[in-house]
N, C-alpha and C positions, 0 to 999 in steps of 0.2 A: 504494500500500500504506500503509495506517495504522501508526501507533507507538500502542504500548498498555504501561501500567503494570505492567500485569499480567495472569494467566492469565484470571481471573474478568472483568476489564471486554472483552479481545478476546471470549472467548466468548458474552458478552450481545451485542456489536455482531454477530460474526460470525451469532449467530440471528436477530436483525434484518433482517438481509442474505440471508437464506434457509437459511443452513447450520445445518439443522436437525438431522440426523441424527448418530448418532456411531457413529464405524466402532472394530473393532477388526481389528488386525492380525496374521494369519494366515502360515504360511508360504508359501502360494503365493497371496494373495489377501487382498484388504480384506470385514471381513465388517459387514454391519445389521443385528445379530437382531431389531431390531422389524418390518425389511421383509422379516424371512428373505432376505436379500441377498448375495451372494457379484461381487466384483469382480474381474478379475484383471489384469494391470498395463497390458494393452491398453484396459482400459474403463474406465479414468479418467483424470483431472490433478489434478494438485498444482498449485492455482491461486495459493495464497500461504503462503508460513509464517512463521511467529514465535515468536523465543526468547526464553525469560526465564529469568533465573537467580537463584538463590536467594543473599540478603544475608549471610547468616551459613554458608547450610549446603551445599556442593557440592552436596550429593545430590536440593536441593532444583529442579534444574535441567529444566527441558523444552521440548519445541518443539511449537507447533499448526501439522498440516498439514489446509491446505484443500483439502478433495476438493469433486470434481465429477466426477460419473459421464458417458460418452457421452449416457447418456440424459437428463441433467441435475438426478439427485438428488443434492442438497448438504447438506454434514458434514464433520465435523472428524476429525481423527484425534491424540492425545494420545499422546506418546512423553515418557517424562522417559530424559532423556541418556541413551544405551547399552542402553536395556530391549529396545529389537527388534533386536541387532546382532546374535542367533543366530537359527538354525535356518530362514532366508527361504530362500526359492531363491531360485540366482544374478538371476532377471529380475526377482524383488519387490526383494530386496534396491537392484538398480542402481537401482528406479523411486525408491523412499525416501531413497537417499544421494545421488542425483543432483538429490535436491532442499531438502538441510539445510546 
């Protein structure tokens, strides 16, 4: 796993690396609306993540997680600290914290 300065230089590397797509995070399920994509906690992994935290401003705080579908489309998934701690089911939730 790399170390990175910040949000902007992991996400340049991480597209290099194939992790093209960007998911957002849904209550039962990781979603791609360029691929009209819907994942649910069985069809992926959390391959790596990374925190960074903000110098001056708490709130400035976030973690990139690296997704990889079974089927092997790769993307990132962007959380700043505490934005998805509601409203997941119990199995997205476990899939997400089980890996921050």
């Amino acid at each position: 796993m790399k170390d990175y300065d910040n949000l902007v230089d992991a996400l340049e590397d991480l597209y290099t690396r194939g992790y093209v797509h960007d998911f957002n995070l849904k209550s039962d399920c990781l979603e791609c609306s360029s691929l009209k994509l819907q994942l649910k906690p069985q069809d992926f992994e959390i391959k790596e993540t990374y925190r960074f935290e903000g110098m001056s401003d708490p709130s400035d705080n976030s973690v990139i997680y690296v997704i990889e579908s079974k089927d092997g489309i790769k993307g990132t998934l962007i959380d700043a600290y505490g934005v998805y701690a509601e409203a997941l089911t119990p199995e997205m939730a476990a899939k997400i914290r089980s890996n921050k």
